[in-house]
FINURO-678402 format. One record per residue (C-alpha): x, y, z. Coordinates in steps of 0.1 Angstrom, whole numbers, padded with zeros to 4 digits, always signed. Each point is the difference from the previous one (the first is absolute). Layout:
N
XYZ...
//
This chain:
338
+1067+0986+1473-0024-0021-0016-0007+0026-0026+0035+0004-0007+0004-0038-0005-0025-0001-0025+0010+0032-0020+0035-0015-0003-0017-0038-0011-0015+0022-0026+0033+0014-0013+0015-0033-0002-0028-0016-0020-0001+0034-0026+0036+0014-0004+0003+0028-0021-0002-0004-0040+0018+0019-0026-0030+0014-0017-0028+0020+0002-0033+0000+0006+0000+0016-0038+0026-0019-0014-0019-0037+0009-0030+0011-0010+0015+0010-0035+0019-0038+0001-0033-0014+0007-0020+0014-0031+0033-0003-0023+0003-0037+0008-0039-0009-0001-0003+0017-0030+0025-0022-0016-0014-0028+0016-0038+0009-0012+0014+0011-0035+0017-0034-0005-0035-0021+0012-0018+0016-0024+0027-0002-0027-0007-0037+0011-0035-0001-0004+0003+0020-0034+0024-0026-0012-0022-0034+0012-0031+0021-0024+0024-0004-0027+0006+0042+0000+0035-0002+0003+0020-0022-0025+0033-0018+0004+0022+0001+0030-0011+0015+0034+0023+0000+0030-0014+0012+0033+0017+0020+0027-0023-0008+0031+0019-0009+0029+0029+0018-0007-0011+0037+0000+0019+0013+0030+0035-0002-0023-0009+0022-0030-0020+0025+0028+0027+0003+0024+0029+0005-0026-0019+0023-0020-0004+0018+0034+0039+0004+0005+0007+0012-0035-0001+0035-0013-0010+0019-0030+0019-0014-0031+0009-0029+0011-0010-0031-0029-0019-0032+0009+0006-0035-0023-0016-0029+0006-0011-0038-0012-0032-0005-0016-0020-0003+0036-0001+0038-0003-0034+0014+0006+0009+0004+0038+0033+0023-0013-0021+0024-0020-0026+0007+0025+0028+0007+0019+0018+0024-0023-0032+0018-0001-0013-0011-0032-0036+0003-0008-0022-0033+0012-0021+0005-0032+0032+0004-0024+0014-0034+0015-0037-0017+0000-0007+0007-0033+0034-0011-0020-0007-0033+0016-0031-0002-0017+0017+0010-0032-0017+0034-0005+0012+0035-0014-0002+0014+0032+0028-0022+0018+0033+0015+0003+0017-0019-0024-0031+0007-0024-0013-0035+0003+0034-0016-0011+0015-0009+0032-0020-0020+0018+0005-0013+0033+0037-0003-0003+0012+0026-0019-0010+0033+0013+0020+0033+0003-0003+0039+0007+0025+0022-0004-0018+0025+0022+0000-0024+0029+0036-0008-0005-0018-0037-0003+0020-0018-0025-0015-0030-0002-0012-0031+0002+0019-0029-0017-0003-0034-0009+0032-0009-0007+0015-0015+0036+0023+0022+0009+0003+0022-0023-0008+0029+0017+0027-0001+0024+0028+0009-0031-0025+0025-0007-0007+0015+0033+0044+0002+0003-0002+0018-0032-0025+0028+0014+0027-0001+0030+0023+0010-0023-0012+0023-0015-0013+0020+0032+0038-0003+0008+0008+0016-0037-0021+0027+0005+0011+0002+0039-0038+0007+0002-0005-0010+0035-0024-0032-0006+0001-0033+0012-0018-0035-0023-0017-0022+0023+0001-0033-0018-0024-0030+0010+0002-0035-0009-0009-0033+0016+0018-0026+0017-0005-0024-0034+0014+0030-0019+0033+0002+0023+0015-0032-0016+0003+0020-0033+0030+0003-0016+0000+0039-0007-0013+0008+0037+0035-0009+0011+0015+0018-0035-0021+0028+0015+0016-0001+0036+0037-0002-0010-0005+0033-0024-0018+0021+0025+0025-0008+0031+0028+0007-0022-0012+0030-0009-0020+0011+0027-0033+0007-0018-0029+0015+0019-0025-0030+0003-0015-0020+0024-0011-0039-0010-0029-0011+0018-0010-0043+0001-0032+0000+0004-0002-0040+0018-0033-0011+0000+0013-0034+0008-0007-0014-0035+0011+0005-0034-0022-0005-0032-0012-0037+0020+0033-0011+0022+0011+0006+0035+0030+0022+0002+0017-0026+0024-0006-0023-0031+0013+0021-0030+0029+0027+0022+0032-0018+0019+0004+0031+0015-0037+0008+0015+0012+0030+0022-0005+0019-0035+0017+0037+0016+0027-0019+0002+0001+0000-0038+0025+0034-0003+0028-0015+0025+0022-0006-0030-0005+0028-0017+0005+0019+0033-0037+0016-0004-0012+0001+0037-0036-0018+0006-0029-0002+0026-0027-0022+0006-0031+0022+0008-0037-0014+0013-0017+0007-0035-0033-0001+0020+0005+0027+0024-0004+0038-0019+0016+0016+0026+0035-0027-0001-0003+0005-0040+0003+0037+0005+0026+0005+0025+0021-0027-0022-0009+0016-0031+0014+0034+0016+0032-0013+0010+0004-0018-0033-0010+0033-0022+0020+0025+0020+0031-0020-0004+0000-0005-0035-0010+0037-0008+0032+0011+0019+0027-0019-0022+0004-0032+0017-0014-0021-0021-0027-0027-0007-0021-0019+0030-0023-0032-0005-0026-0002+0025-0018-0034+0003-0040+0002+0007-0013-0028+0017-0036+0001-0013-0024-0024-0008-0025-0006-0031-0033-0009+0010-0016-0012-0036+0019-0018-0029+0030+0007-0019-0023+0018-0026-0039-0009-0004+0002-0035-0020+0023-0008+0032-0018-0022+0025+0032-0001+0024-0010-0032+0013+0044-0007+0005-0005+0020+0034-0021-0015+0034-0034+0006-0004-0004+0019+0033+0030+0020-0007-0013+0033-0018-0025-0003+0030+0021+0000+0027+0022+0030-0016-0033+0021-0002-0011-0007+0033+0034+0007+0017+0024+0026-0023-0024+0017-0024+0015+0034-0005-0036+0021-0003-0011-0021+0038+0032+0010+0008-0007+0038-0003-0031-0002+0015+0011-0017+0032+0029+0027+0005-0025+0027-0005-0029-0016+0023+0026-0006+0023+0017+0033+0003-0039+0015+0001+0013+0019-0036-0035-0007-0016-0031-0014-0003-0023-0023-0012-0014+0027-0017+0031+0015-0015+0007-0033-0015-0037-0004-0011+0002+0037-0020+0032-0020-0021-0014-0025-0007-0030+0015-0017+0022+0027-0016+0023-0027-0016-0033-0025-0005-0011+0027-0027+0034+0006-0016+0005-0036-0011-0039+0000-0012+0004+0030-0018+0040-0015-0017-0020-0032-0007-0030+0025-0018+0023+0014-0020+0020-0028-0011-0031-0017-0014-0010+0033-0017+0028+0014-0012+0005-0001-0041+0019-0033-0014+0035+0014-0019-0002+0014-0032+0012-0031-0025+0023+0027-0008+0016+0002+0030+0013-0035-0004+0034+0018-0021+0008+0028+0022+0025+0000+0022+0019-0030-0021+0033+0006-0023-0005-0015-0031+0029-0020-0021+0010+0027-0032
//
Protein backbone atom coordinates (compact mmCIF):
# COMPACT_ATOMS: atom_id res chain seq x y z
CA UNK A 1 0.00 0.00 0.00
CA UNK A 2 2.82 2.15 0.72
CA UNK A 3 4.27 1.57 -2.73
CA UNK A 4 1.16 2.46 -4.30
CA UNK A 5 0.85 5.72 -2.23
CA UNK A 6 3.99 6.86 -3.47
CA UNK A 7 3.61 5.85 -7.21
CA UNK A 8 0.38 7.86 -7.24
CA UNK A 9 2.35 11.07 -5.16
CA UNK A 10 4.60 10.74 -8.22
CA UNK A 11 1.76 11.20 -10.78
CA UNK A 12 0.42 14.04 -9.05
CA UNK A 13 3.72 15.97 -8.89
CA UNK A 14 4.57 15.00 -12.92
CA UNK A 15 1.24 14.81 -14.95
CA UNK A 16 1.56 14.14 -18.34
CA UNK A 17 2.90 16.88 -21.02
CA UNK A 18 1.92 17.38 -24.48
CA UNK A 19 5.29 16.81 -25.97
CA UNK A 20 7.89 14.56 -26.55
CA UNK A 21 10.88 13.53 -25.43
CA UNK A 22 11.94 14.67 -29.12
CA UNK A 23 9.99 17.51 -29.51
CA UNK A 24 11.56 19.37 -26.06
CA UNK A 25 14.64 18.56 -26.84
CA UNK A 26 14.26 20.28 -30.32
CA UNK A 27 12.43 23.49 -28.21
CA UNK A 28 15.47 23.38 -26.09
CA UNK A 29 18.26 23.86 -28.84
CA UNK A 30 15.83 26.20 -31.04
CA UNK A 31 15.30 28.59 -28.05
CA UNK A 32 19.05 28.48 -26.72
CA UNK A 33 20.21 29.00 -29.92
CA UNK A 34 18.34 32.14 -30.19
CA UNK A 35 19.24 33.03 -26.90
CA UNK A 36 23.14 32.30 -27.55
CA UNK A 37 22.91 33.92 -31.10
CA UNK A 38 21.46 37.22 -29.59
CA UNK A 39 24.49 37.32 -26.68
CA UNK A 40 26.90 37.25 -28.97
CA UNK A 41 25.14 39.65 -31.46
CA UNK A 42 25.44 41.60 -28.05
CA UNK A 43 28.95 41.20 -27.58
CA UNK A 44 29.66 41.88 -31.38
CA UNK A 45 27.69 45.12 -31.08
CA UNK A 46 29.48 46.48 -27.58
CA UNK A 47 33.17 45.71 -29.98
CA UNK A 48 31.64 48.17 -32.22
CA UNK A 49 31.07 45.14 -35.05
CA UNK A 50 27.66 45.83 -35.50
CA UNK A 51 26.48 49.46 -36.28
CA UNK A 52 23.26 51.24 -35.53
CA UNK A 53 20.29 49.71 -33.94
CA UNK A 54 20.25 46.24 -32.13
CA UNK A 55 17.19 44.86 -30.55
CA UNK A 56 17.52 41.60 -28.55
CA UNK A 57 15.09 38.74 -28.26
CA UNK A 58 16.40 37.01 -25.04
CA UNK A 59 13.73 36.24 -22.78
CA UNK A 60 11.09 35.89 -25.10
CA UNK A 61 12.14 32.92 -27.19
CA UNK A 62 9.38 30.47 -26.30
CA UNK A 63 6.76 32.75 -28.60
CA UNK A 64 8.48 32.67 -32.01
CA UNK A 65 9.50 28.68 -31.21
CA UNK A 66 6.27 27.52 -30.23
CA UNK A 67 4.21 29.33 -33.04
CA UNK A 68 6.67 28.46 -35.62
CA UNK A 69 5.97 24.88 -34.22
CA UNK A 70 2.11 25.03 -34.95
CA UNK A 71 2.49 26.40 -38.43
CA UNK A 72 2.95 24.56 -41.69
CA UNK A 73 4.73 24.78 -44.82
CA UNK A 74 3.83 28.13 -46.58
CA UNK A 75 2.66 29.82 -44.11
CA UNK A 76 4.53 33.81 -43.95
CA UNK A 77 6.08 35.27 -40.83
CA UNK A 78 6.27 39.42 -40.35
CA UNK A 79 7.62 41.01 -37.72
CA UNK A 80 9.08 44.41 -35.80
CA UNK A 81 12.64 45.12 -35.98
CA UNK A 82 13.47 42.67 -32.74
CA UNK A 83 13.60 40.02 -35.40
CA UNK A 84 16.71 37.85 -35.09
CA UNK A 85 14.68 35.40 -32.84
CA UNK A 86 11.88 35.12 -36.02
CA UNK A 87 14.44 34.16 -38.58
CA UNK A 88 16.16 31.54 -36.56
CA UNK A 89 12.95 30.43 -36.29
CA UNK A 90 11.93 30.31 -39.91
CA UNK A 91 14.97 28.41 -40.44
CA UNK A 92 17.16 30.91 -41.82
CA UNK A 93 20.86 30.50 -41.75
CA UNK A 94 22.63 31.81 -38.28
CA UNK A 95 25.56 32.98 -40.45
CA UNK A 96 23.19 34.82 -43.21
CA UNK A 97 21.49 36.76 -40.18
CA UNK A 98 25.04 37.28 -38.22
CA UNK A 99 26.68 38.67 -40.97
CA UNK A 100 24.05 41.39 -42.43
CA UNK A 101 24.29 42.76 -38.97
CA UNK A 102 27.74 43.44 -39.42
CA UNK A 103 27.02 44.93 -42.75
CA UNK A 104 28.78 42.33 -44.94
CA UNK A 105 27.98 40.82 -48.57
CA UNK A 106 27.25 37.71 -47.02
CA UNK A 107 24.01 38.81 -44.96
CA UNK A 108 20.81 38.16 -46.35
CA UNK A 109 19.92 41.43 -47.27
CA UNK A 110 23.58 41.70 -48.82
CA UNK A 111 24.80 43.98 -46.01
CA UNK A 112 21.87 46.53 -46.49
CA UNK A 113 19.51 45.54 -43.95
CA UNK A 114 20.93 45.54 -40.96
CA UNK A 115 19.42 44.60 -37.74
CA UNK A 116 16.00 45.72 -38.61
CA UNK A 117 15.35 45.25 -41.98
CA UNK A 118 15.89 41.66 -42.91
CA UNK A 119 13.92 39.37 -45.34
CA UNK A 120 13.93 35.94 -47.23
CA UNK A 121 11.63 34.99 -49.52
CA UNK A 122 12.69 31.39 -49.22
CA UNK A 123 11.82 31.46 -45.47
CA UNK A 124 8.52 33.04 -46.12
CA UNK A 125 10.36 35.70 -43.52
CA UNK A 126 9.26 39.00 -44.59
CA UNK A 127 10.80 41.13 -42.46
CA UNK A 128 11.88 43.16 -40.08
CA UNK A 129 10.59 46.75 -39.87
CA UNK A 130 11.19 49.76 -38.21
CA UNK A 131 8.35 51.53 -38.83
CA UNK A 132 5.89 50.81 -35.52
CA UNK A 133 3.42 49.03 -36.83
CA UNK A 134 3.74 48.83 -40.09
CA UNK A 135 4.02 45.40 -40.45
CA UNK A 136 0.74 44.55 -39.28
CA UNK A 137 -1.09 46.37 -42.70
CA UNK A 138 1.52 44.37 -44.36
CA UNK A 139 1.17 41.06 -42.73
CA UNK A 140 -3.10 41.63 -43.66
CA UNK A 141 -1.93 42.22 -47.06
CA UNK A 142 -0.05 38.72 -47.30
CA UNK A 143 -3.53 37.43 -45.67
CA UNK A 144 -5.05 38.59 -48.57
CA UNK A 145 -3.46 37.47 -50.82
CA UNK A 146 -3.21 33.79 -49.52
CA UNK A 147 -7.04 34.22 -49.59
CA UNK A 148 -6.75 35.47 -53.44
CA UNK A 149 -4.86 32.72 -54.42
CA UNK A 150 -7.08 30.35 -51.95
CA UNK A 151 -3.51 28.97 -51.41
CA UNK A 152 -4.09 27.46 -48.09
CA UNK A 153 -1.62 29.74 -45.92
CA UNK A 154 -1.98 31.57 -42.92
CA UNK A 155 0.41 35.27 -41.95
CA UNK A 156 1.35 35.18 -38.52
CA UNK A 157 1.87 38.80 -37.67
CA UNK A 158 3.83 39.98 -34.48
CA UNK A 159 3.94 43.20 -32.88
CA UNK A 160 4.44 44.54 -29.37
CA UNK A 161 2.26 45.88 -26.83
CA UNK A 162 3.71 49.71 -27.67
CA UNK A 163 2.93 48.82 -31.25
CA UNK A 164 -0.92 47.92 -30.45
CA UNK A 165 -1.81 51.70 -29.89
CA UNK A 166 -1.13 52.25 -33.63
CA UNK A 167 -3.54 53.63 -35.60
CA UNK A 168 -3.38 51.08 -38.62
CA UNK A 169 -3.23 47.91 -36.19
CA UNK A 170 -6.93 48.61 -35.59
CA UNK A 171 -7.34 49.68 -39.67
CA UNK A 172 -5.77 46.23 -39.97
CA UNK A 173 -8.39 44.46 -37.58
CA UNK A 174 -11.61 45.95 -39.02
CA UNK A 175 -10.47 44.82 -42.84
CA UNK A 176 -9.50 41.30 -42.00
CA UNK A 177 -12.81 40.50 -39.79
CA UNK A 178 -14.89 41.88 -42.36
CA UNK A 179 -13.43 39.95 -44.73
CA UNK A 180 -12.36 37.00 -43.03
CA UNK A 181 -8.70 36.96 -44.06
CA UNK A 182 -6.54 34.00 -43.06
CA UNK A 183 -4.14 35.64 -40.34
CA UNK A 184 -3.48 35.41 -36.92
CA UNK A 185 -2.07 38.76 -34.95
CA UNK A 186 0.21 37.87 -32.18
CA UNK A 187 1.17 40.87 -29.21
CA UNK A 188 4.09 40.00 -28.14
CA UNK A 189 3.77 41.90 -24.21
CA UNK A 190 6.98 42.08 -22.78
CA UNK A 191 5.54 44.38 -20.23
CA UNK A 192 7.28 47.50 -21.72
CA UNK A 193 7.23 49.44 -24.73
CA UNK A 194 10.28 51.35 -26.27
CA UNK A 195 10.80 52.71 -22.15
CA UNK A 196 7.08 52.84 -20.54
CA UNK A 197 4.99 50.42 -18.70
CA UNK A 198 2.02 49.16 -20.62
CA UNK A 199 -0.27 50.05 -17.54
CA UNK A 200 1.18 53.56 -18.20
CA UNK A 201 0.82 54.13 -22.00
CA UNK A 202 -2.60 51.30 -22.79
CA UNK A 203 -6.17 52.12 -20.96
CA UNK A 204 -7.10 48.95 -22.00
CA UNK A 205 -3.99 46.67 -20.60
CA UNK A 206 -5.76 43.28 -21.20
CA UNK A 207 -4.29 43.86 -24.84
CA UNK A 208 -6.47 40.45 -26.50
CA UNK A 209 -9.07 42.26 -25.74
CA UNK A 210 -8.04 44.69 -28.48
CA UNK A 211 -10.37 42.72 -31.44
CA UNK A 212 -13.78 42.86 -29.27
CA UNK A 213 -14.98 45.60 -31.57
CA UNK A 214 -14.01 44.45 -34.55
CA UNK A 215 -15.51 41.12 -33.46
CA UNK A 216 -11.85 39.36 -33.92
CA UNK A 217 -11.79 36.74 -31.08
CA UNK A 218 -8.51 37.00 -28.67
CA UNK A 219 -6.54 35.02 -26.00
CA UNK A 220 -4.12 35.78 -23.61
CA UNK A 221 -1.44 32.96 -23.72
CA UNK A 222 1.72 32.49 -21.11
CA UNK A 223 4.35 33.74 -23.69
CA UNK A 224 6.93 31.96 -21.49
CA UNK A 225 5.71 28.53 -21.65
CA UNK A 226 6.66 26.72 -25.36
CA UNK A 227 4.29 24.21 -24.86
CA UNK A 228 1.02 27.05 -23.89
CA UNK A 229 2.48 29.06 -27.09
CA UNK A 230 2.08 26.04 -29.22
CA UNK A 231 -1.21 24.64 -28.28
CA UNK A 232 -2.57 28.41 -28.60
CA UNK A 233 -0.70 28.99 -31.69
CA UNK A 234 -2.58 25.69 -33.09
CA UNK A 235 -5.98 26.70 -32.16
CA UNK A 236 -5.37 30.20 -33.47
CA UNK A 237 -3.78 28.88 -37.02
CA UNK A 238 -6.29 26.13 -37.57
CA UNK A 239 -9.10 28.52 -37.28
CA UNK A 240 -8.09 31.06 -39.54
CA UNK A 241 -6.88 28.55 -42.25
CA UNK A 242 -10.58 27.16 -42.30
CA UNK A 243 -12.42 30.44 -43.28
CA UNK A 244 -13.25 31.97 -40.01
CA UNK A 245 -11.36 34.60 -39.85
CA UNK A 246 -8.55 36.49 -38.05
CA UNK A 247 -7.36 35.69 -34.19
CA UNK A 248 -5.03 37.93 -31.93
CA UNK A 249 -3.23 36.04 -29.46
CA UNK A 250 -1.59 38.09 -26.66
CA UNK A 251 2.03 36.66 -25.36
CA UNK A 252 2.82 37.49 -21.98
CA UNK A 253 6.67 37.54 -22.25
CA UNK A 254 9.18 39.37 -20.73
CA UNK A 255 12.50 41.24 -22.00
CA UNK A 256 15.35 40.58 -20.03
CA UNK A 257 17.95 43.39 -21.51
CA UNK A 258 17.04 47.01 -22.83
CA UNK A 259 14.73 48.21 -25.36
CA UNK A 260 17.71 48.02 -27.85
CA UNK A 261 21.50 48.18 -26.74
CA UNK A 262 21.99 52.07 -26.00
CA UNK A 263 18.78 51.18 -23.59
CA UNK A 264 19.83 50.94 -19.95
CA UNK A 265 16.08 50.15 -18.92
CA UNK A 266 16.70 51.60 -15.61
CA UNK A 267 12.33 52.71 -15.81
CA UNK A 268 11.80 48.97 -14.51
CA UNK A 269 12.73 47.62 -10.63
CA UNK A 270 16.13 46.71 -10.46
CA UNK A 271 15.49 43.15 -9.30
CA UNK A 272 12.85 42.65 -11.73
CA UNK A 273 14.58 40.94 -14.89
CA UNK A 274 16.10 38.91 -11.96
CA UNK A 275 13.26 37.64 -10.48
CA UNK A 276 11.67 36.79 -14.09
CA UNK A 277 14.84 34.64 -14.85
CA UNK A 278 14.84 32.96 -11.77
CA UNK A 279 11.12 32.04 -11.71
CA UNK A 280 9.47 31.92 -15.66
CA UNK A 281 12.44 31.60 -17.94
CA UNK A 282 11.20 29.68 -20.84
CA UNK A 283 14.67 27.53 -21.68
CA UNK A 284 14.60 26.55 -17.32
CA UNK A 285 11.33 25.98 -18.08
CA UNK A 286 12.07 23.12 -20.59
CA UNK A 287 14.55 21.70 -18.65
CA UNK A 288 12.55 21.20 -15.50
CA UNK A 289 9.56 19.46 -17.48
CA UNK A 290 12.09 17.27 -19.14
CA UNK A 291 14.19 16.45 -15.74
CA UNK A 292 11.08 16.01 -14.27
CA UNK A 293 9.31 13.60 -16.56
CA UNK A 294 13.00 11.66 -16.64
CA UNK A 295 12.76 12.71 -20.76
CA UNK A 296 16.65 13.48 -20.70
CA UNK A 297 19.66 14.11 -19.34
CA UNK A 298 22.24 16.20 -18.20
CA UNK A 299 24.07 14.93 -20.88
CA UNK A 300 21.57 15.34 -23.61
CA UNK A 301 21.38 18.94 -22.71
CA UNK A 302 25.24 19.15 -22.44
CA UNK A 303 25.57 17.60 -26.32
CA UNK A 304 23.23 21.10 -27.27
CA UNK A 305 24.74 23.07 -25.88
CA UNK A 306 28.11 22.38 -27.39
CA UNK A 307 26.40 21.81 -30.84
CA UNK A 308 24.80 25.30 -30.73
CA UNK A 309 28.10 26.83 -28.72
CA UNK A 310 29.85 26.23 -32.19
CA UNK A 311 27.17 27.50 -34.48
CA UNK A 312 27.02 30.98 -33.05
CA UNK A 313 31.07 30.97 -33.11
CA UNK A 314 31.17 29.85 -36.44
CA UNK A 315 27.93 32.85 -37.56
CA UNK A 316 30.09 35.26 -35.54
CA UNK A 317 33.49 33.93 -37.88
CA UNK A 318 31.85 34.55 -40.70
CA UNK A 319 30.25 37.81 -40.16
CA UNK A 320 33.70 39.35 -39.37
CA UNK A 321 35.12 37.63 -42.54
CA UNK A 322 32.73 37.91 -44.98
CA UNK A 323 33.53 40.56 -47.93
CA UNK A 324 32.13 44.36 -47.24
CA UNK A 325 29.32 45.19 -50.28
CA UNK A 326 30.47 46.02 -53.47
CA UNK A 327 30.07 50.23 -53.57
CA UNK A 328 28.08 49.09 -56.35
CA UNK A 329 25.65 47.39 -54.68
CA UNK A 330 24.58 50.61 -52.97
CA UNK A 331 21.98 51.22 -56.43
CA UNK A 332 20.47 47.87 -56.80
CA UNK A 333 17.45 47.02 -55.79
CA UNK A 334 16.29 51.01 -55.76
CA UNK A 335 13.83 52.54 -58.56
CA UNK A 336 15.21 55.57 -59.75
CA UNK A 337 13.11 58.98 -60.58
CA UNK A 338 13.14 59.07 -64.95
Amino acid sequence: MAARSAALKADAAAPAIPASREELLRFYREMLLIRRFEERAGQLYGMGLIAGFCHLYIGQEAVVVGMQAAQKPGDQVITGYRDHGHMLACGMSPREIMAELTGRAGGCSRGKGGSMHMFSREAQFFGGHGIVGAQVALGTGLAFANRYRNNGSVSVAYFGDGAANQGQVYESFNMASLWKLPVVYVIENNQYAMGTSVERASAEVELYKRGISFELPGEEVDGMDVLAVRAAGARALERARSGQGPVLLEMKTYRYRGHSMSDPAKYRPKDEPKQVRETRDPIEHIKKLGFDHGLFSEDDLKAIDREVKDIVADAADYAQTSPEPDPAELMTDITLPA
